[in-house]
Short mmCIF file of the C-alpha atoms (twelve columns), coordinates in Angstrom:
data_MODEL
# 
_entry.id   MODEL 
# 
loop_
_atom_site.group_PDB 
_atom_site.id 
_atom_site.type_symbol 
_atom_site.label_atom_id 
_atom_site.label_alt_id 
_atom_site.label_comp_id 
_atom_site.label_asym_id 
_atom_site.label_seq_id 
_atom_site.Cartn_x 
_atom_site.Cartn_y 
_atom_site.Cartn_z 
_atom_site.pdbx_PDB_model_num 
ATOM 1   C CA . UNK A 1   63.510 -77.349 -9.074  1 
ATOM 2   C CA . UNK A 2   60.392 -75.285 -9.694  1 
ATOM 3   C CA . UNK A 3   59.648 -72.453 -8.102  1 
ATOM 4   C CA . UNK A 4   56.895 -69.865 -8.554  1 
ATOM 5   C CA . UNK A 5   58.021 -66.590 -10.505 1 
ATOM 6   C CA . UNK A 6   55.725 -63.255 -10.499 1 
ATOM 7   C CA . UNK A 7   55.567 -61.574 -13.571 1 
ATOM 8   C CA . UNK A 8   58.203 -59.176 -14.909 1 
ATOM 9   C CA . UNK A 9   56.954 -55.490 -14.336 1 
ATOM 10  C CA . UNK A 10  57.859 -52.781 -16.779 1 
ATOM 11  C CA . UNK A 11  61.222 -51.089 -15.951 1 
ATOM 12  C CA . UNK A 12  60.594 -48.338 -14.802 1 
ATOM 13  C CA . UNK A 13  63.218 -45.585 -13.291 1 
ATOM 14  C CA . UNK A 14  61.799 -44.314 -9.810  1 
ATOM 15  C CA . UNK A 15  61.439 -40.920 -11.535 1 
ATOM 16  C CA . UNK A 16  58.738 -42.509 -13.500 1 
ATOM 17  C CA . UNK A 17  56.990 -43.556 -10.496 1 
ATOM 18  C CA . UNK A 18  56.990 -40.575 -9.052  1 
ATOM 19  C CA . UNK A 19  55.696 -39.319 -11.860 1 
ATOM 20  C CA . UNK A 20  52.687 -41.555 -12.132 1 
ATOM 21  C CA . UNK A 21  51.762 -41.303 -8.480  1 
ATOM 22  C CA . UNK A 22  52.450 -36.885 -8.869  1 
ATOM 23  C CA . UNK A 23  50.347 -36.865 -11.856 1 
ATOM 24  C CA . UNK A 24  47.075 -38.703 -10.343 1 
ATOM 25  C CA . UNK A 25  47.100 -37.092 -7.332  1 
ATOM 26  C CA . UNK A 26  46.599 -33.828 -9.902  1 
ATOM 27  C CA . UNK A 27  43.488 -35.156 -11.248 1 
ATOM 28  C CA . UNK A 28  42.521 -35.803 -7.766  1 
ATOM 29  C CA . UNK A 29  43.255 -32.160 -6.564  1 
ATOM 30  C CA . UNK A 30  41.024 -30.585 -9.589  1 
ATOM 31  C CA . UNK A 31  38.000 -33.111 -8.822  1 
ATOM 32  C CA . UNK A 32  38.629 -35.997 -11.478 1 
ATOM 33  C CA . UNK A 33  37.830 -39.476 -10.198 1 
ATOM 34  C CA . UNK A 34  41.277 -41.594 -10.223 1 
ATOM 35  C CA . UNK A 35  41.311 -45.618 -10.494 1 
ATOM 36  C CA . UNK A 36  45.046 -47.595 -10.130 1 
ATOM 37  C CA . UNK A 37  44.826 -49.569 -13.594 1 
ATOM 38  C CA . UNK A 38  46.727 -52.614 -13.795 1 
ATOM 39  C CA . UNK A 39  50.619 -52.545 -14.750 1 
ATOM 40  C CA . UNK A 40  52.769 -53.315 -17.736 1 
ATOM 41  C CA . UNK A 41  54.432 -56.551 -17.305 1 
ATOM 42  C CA . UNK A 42  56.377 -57.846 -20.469 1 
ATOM 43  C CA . UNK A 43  53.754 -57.876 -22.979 1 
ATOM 44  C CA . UNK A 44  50.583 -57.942 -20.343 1 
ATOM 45  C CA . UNK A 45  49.277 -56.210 -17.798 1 
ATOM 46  C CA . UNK A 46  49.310 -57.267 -14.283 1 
ATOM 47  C CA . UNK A 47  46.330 -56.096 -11.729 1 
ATOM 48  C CA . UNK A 48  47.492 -58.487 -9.032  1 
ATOM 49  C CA . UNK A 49  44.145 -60.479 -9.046  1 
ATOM 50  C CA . UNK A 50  43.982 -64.018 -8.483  1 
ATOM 51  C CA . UNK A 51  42.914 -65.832 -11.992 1 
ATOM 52  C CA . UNK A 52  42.364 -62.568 -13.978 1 
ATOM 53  C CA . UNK A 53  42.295 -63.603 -16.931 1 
ATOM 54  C CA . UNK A 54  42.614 -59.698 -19.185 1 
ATOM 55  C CA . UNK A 55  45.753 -59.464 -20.466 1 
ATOM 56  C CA . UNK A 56  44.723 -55.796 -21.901 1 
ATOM 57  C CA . UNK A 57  44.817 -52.523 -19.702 1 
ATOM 58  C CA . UNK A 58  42.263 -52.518 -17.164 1 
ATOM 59  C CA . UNK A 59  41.063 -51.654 -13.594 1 
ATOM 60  C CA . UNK A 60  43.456 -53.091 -10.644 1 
ATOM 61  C CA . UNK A 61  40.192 -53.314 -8.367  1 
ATOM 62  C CA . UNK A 62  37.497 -55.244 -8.964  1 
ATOM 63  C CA . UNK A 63  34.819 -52.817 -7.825  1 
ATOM 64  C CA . UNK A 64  36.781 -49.792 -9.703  1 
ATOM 65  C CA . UNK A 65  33.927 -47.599 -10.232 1 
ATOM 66  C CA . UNK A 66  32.903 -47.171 -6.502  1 
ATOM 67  C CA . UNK A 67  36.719 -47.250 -5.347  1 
ATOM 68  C CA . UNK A 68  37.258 -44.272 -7.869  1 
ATOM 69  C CA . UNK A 69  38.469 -41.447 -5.640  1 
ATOM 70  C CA . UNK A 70  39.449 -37.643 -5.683  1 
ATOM 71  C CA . UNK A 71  41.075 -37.648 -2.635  1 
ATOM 72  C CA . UNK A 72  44.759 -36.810 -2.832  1 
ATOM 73  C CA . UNK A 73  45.942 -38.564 -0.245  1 
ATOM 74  C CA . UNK A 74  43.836 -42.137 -0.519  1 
ATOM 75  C CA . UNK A 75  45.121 -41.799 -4.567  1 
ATOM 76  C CA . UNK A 76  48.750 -41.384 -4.092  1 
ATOM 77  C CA . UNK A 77  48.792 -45.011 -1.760  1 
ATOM 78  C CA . UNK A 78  47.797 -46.940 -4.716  1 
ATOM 79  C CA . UNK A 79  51.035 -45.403 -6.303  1 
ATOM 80  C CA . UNK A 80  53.682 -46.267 -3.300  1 
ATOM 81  C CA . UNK A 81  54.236 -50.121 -4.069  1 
ATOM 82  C CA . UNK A 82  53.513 -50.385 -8.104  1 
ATOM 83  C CA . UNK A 83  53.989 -48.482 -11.272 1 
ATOM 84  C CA . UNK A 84  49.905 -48.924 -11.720 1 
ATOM 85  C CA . UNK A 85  48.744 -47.094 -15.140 1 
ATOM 86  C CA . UNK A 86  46.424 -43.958 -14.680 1 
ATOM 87  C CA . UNK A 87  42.910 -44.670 -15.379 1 
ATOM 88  C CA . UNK A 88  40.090 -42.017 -15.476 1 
ATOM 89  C CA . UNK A 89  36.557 -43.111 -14.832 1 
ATOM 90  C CA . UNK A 90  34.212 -41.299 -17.076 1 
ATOM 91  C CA . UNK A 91  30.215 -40.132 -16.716 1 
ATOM 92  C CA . UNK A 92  31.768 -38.685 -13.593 1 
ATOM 93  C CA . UNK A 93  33.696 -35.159 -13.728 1 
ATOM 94  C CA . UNK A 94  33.564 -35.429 -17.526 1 
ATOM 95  C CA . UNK A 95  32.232 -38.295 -20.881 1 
ATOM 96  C CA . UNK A 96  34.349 -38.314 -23.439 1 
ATOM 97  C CA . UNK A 97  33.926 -38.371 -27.045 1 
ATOM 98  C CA . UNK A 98  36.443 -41.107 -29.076 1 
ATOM 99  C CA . UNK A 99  37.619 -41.033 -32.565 1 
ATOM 100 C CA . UNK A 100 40.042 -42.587 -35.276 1 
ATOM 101 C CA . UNK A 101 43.172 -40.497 -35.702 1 
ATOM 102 C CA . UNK A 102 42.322 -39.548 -38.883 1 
ATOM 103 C CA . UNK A 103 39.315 -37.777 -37.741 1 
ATOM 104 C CA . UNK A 104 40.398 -36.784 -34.520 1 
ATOM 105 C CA . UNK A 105 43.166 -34.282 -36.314 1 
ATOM 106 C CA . UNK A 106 40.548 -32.744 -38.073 1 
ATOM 107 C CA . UNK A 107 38.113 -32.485 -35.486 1 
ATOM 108 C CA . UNK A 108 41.226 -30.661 -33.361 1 
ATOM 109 C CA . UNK A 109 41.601 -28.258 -36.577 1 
ATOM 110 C CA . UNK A 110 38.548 -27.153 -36.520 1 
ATOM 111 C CA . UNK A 111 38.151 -26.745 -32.777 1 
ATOM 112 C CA . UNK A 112 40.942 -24.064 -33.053 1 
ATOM 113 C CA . UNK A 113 39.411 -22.156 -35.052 1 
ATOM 114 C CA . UNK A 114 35.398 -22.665 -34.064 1 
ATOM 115 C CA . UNK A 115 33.653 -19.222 -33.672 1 
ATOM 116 C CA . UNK A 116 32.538 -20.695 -30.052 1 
ATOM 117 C CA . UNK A 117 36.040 -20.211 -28.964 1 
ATOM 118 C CA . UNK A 118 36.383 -21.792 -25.747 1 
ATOM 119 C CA . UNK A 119 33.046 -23.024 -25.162 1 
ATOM 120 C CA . UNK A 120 34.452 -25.916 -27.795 1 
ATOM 121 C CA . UNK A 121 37.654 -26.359 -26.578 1 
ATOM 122 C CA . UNK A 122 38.714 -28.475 -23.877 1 
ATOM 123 C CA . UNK A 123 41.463 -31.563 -22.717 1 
ATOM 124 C CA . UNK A 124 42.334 -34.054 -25.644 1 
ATOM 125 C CA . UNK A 125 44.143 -37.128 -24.912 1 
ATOM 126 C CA . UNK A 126 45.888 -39.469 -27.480 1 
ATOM 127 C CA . UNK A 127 46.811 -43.266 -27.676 1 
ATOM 128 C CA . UNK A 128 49.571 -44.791 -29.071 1 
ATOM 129 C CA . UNK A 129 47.434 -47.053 -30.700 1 
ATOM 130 C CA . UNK A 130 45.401 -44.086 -32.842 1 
ATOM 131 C CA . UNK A 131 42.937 -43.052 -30.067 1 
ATOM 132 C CA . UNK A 132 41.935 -39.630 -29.932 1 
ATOM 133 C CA . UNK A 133 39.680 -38.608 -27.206 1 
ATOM 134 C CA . UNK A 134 38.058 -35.352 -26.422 1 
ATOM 135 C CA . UNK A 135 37.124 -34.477 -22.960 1 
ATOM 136 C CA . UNK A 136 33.492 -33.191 -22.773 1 
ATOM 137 C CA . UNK A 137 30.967 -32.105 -20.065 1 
ATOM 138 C CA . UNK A 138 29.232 -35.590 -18.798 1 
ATOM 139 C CA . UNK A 139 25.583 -36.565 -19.513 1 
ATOM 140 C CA . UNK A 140 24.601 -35.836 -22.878 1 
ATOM 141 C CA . UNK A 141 24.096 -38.826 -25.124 1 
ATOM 142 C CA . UNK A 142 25.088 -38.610 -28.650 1 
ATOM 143 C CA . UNK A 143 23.365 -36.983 -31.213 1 
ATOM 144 C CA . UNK A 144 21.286 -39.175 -33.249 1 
ATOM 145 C CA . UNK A 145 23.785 -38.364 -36.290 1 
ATOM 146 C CA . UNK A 146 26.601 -40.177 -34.573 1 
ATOM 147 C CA . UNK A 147 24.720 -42.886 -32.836 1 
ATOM 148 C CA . UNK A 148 25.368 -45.853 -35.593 1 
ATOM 149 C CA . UNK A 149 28.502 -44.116 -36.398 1 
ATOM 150 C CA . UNK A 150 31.261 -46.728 -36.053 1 
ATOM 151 C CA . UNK A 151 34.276 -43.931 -36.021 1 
ATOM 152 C CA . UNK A 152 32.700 -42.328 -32.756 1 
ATOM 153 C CA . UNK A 153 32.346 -44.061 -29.484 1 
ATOM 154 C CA . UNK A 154 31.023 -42.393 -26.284 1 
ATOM 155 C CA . UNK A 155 32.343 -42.846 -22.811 1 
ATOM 156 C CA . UNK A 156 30.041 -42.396 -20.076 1 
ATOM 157 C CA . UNK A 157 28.606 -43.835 -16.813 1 
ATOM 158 C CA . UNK A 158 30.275 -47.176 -16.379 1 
ATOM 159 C CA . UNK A 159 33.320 -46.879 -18.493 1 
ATOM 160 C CA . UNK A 160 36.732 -45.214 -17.762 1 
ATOM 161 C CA . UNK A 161 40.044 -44.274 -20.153 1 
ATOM 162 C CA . UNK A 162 44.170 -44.332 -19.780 1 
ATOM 163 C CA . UNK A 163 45.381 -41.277 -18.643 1 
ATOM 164 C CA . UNK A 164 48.539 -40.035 -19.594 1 
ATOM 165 C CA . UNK A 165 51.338 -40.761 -18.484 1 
ATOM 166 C CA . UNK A 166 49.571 -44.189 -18.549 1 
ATOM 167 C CA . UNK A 167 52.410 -47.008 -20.685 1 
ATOM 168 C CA . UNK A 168 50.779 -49.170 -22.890 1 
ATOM 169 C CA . UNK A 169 52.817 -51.667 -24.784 1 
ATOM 170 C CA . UNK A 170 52.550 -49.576 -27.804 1 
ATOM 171 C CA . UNK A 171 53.744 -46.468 -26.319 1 
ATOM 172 C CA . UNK A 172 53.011 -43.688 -23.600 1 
ATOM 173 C CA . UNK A 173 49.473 -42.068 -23.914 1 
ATOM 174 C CA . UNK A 174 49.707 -38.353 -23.789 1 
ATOM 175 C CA . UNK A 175 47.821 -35.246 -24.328 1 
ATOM 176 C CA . UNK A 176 47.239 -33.431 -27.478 1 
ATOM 177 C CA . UNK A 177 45.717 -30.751 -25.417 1 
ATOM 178 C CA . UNK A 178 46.267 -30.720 -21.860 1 
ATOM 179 C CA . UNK A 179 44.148 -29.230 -19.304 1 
ATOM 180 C CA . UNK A 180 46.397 -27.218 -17.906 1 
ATOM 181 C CA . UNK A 181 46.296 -25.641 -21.977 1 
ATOM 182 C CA . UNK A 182 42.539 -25.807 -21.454 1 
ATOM 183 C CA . UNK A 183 42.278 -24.435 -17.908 1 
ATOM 184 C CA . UNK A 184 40.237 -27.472 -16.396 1 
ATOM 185 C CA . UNK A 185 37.361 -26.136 -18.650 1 
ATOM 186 C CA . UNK A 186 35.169 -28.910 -20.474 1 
ATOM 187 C CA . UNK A 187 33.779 -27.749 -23.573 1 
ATOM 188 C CA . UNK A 188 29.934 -28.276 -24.089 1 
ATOM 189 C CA . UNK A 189 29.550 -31.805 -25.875 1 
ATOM 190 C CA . UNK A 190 27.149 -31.069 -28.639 1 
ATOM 191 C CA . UNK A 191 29.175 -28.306 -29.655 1 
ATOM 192 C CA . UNK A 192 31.909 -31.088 -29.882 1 
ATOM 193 C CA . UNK A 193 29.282 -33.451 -31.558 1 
ATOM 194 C CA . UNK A 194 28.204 -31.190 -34.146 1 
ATOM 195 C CA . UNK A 195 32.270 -30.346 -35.276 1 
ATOM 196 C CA . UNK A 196 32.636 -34.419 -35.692 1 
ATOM 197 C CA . UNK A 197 29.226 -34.178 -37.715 1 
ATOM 198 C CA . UNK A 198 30.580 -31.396 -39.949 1 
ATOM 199 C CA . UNK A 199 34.064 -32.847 -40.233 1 
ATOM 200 C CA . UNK A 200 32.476 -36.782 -40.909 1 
ATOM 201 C CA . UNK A 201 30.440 -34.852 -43.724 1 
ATOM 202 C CA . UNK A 202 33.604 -33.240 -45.168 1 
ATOM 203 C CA . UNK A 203 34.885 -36.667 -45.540 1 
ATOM 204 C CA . UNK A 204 31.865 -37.975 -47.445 1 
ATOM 205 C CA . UNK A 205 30.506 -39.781 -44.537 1 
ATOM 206 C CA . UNK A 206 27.186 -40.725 -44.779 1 
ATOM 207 C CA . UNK A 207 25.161 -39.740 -41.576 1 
ATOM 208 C CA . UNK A 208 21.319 -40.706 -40.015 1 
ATOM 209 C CA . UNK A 209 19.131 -38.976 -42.267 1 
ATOM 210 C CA . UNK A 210 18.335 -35.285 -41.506 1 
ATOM 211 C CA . UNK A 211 15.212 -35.481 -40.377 1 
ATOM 212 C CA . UNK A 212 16.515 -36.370 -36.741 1 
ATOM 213 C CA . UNK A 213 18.085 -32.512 -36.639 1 
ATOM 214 C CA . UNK A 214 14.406 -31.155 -35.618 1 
ATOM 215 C CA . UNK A 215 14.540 -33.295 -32.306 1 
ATOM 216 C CA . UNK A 216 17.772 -32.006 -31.090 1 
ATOM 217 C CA . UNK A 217 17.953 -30.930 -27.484 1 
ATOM 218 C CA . UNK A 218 19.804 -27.422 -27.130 1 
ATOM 219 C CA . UNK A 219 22.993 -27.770 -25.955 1 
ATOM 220 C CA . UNK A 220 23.331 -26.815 -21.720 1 
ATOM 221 C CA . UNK A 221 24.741 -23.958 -20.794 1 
ATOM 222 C CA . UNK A 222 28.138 -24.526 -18.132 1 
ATOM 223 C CA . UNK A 223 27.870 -25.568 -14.690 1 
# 
């Protein structure tokens, strides 16, 4: 006889679901937007949606942008009946800046040691799929430099990212920097920008021609 069967859901121990739910009720409490992302079943993911067709990670709710909260106690609900993975909207609290592993390693490097200190450094996250993203201050668009630059992609208004301890079939994403390390502090995101320029150039990247540099805007001082 047939019968209907719901899709397997990632095994998960209930410390690991206490640990999702504990960890985006933190980003709540510091004032970053949290979103219940769909959740790891066999090889897909699983938002509960009738007919969905995405079989990557993405939102559980339809309208996730406007649902986005920072309320503790409206976040840690979506938690109590599924493992859901931990998705940040971005544009919001903070953009963020992506890159290839193999830049985003350098990029980290040199962040350590910039003469800025910790007006560059901030929260870096890491996929297990080679995602490295860097957690900026939100509203600056990227420099002309990087804006036809296929290694760098900018999250803003209208997109959002896995948090850790989000599972993706690949592997747990995690932080390479996390902002407890960084204090909550975002680091300005041209100062961010112009590292990737420098480190692209190290690498023989070729760049927009130079003659943008004289229409740069200054980068803002912290809010």
């Amino acid at each position: 006889m047939w019968r209907n069967v719901g899709p397997r859901v990632a095994q998960l121990s209930p410390l690991e679901r206490v640990r999702l739910r504990s960890v985006a009720v933190r980003y709540a409490m510091h004032g970053w937007g949290v979103t219940p992302g769909a959740f790891l079943a066999r090889s897909r993911f699983v938002c509960g949606r009738a007919g969905c067709p995405t079989v990557g990670c993405h939102p559980a709710l339809a309208e996730w942008d406007r649902a986005a909260s920072t309320d503790p106690a409206r976040v840690a609900t979506w938690w109590r009946s599924r493992p859901h993975g931990v998705l940040l909207p971005t544009g919001r609290a903070f953009d963020v800046l992506e890159v290839p592993t193999s830049l985003g390693r350098d990029v980290l490097d040199a962040v350590r040691t910039h003469p800025a200190g910790v007006g560059v450094r901030g929260p870096v996250l890491v996929t297990p799929t080679g995602r490295w993203m860097f957690l900026v201050r939100p509203g600056d668009p990227l420099r002309p430099e990087l804006e036809h630059c296929f290694d760098v992609v900018r999250h803003g208004v209208g997109s959002w990212i896995p948090a850790p301890p989000t599972r993706l079939p690949e592997g747990t994403v995690r932080w390479a920097v996390a902002p407890e390390q960084a204090c909550w502090r975002l680091p300005d995101s041209y100062l961010v920008q112009n590292v990737l320029i420098d480190t692209l150039r190290a690498t023989g990247v070729t760049l927009a021609p130079e003659m943008y540099s004289g229409r740069l805007p200054l980068p803002r001082r912290a809010r």
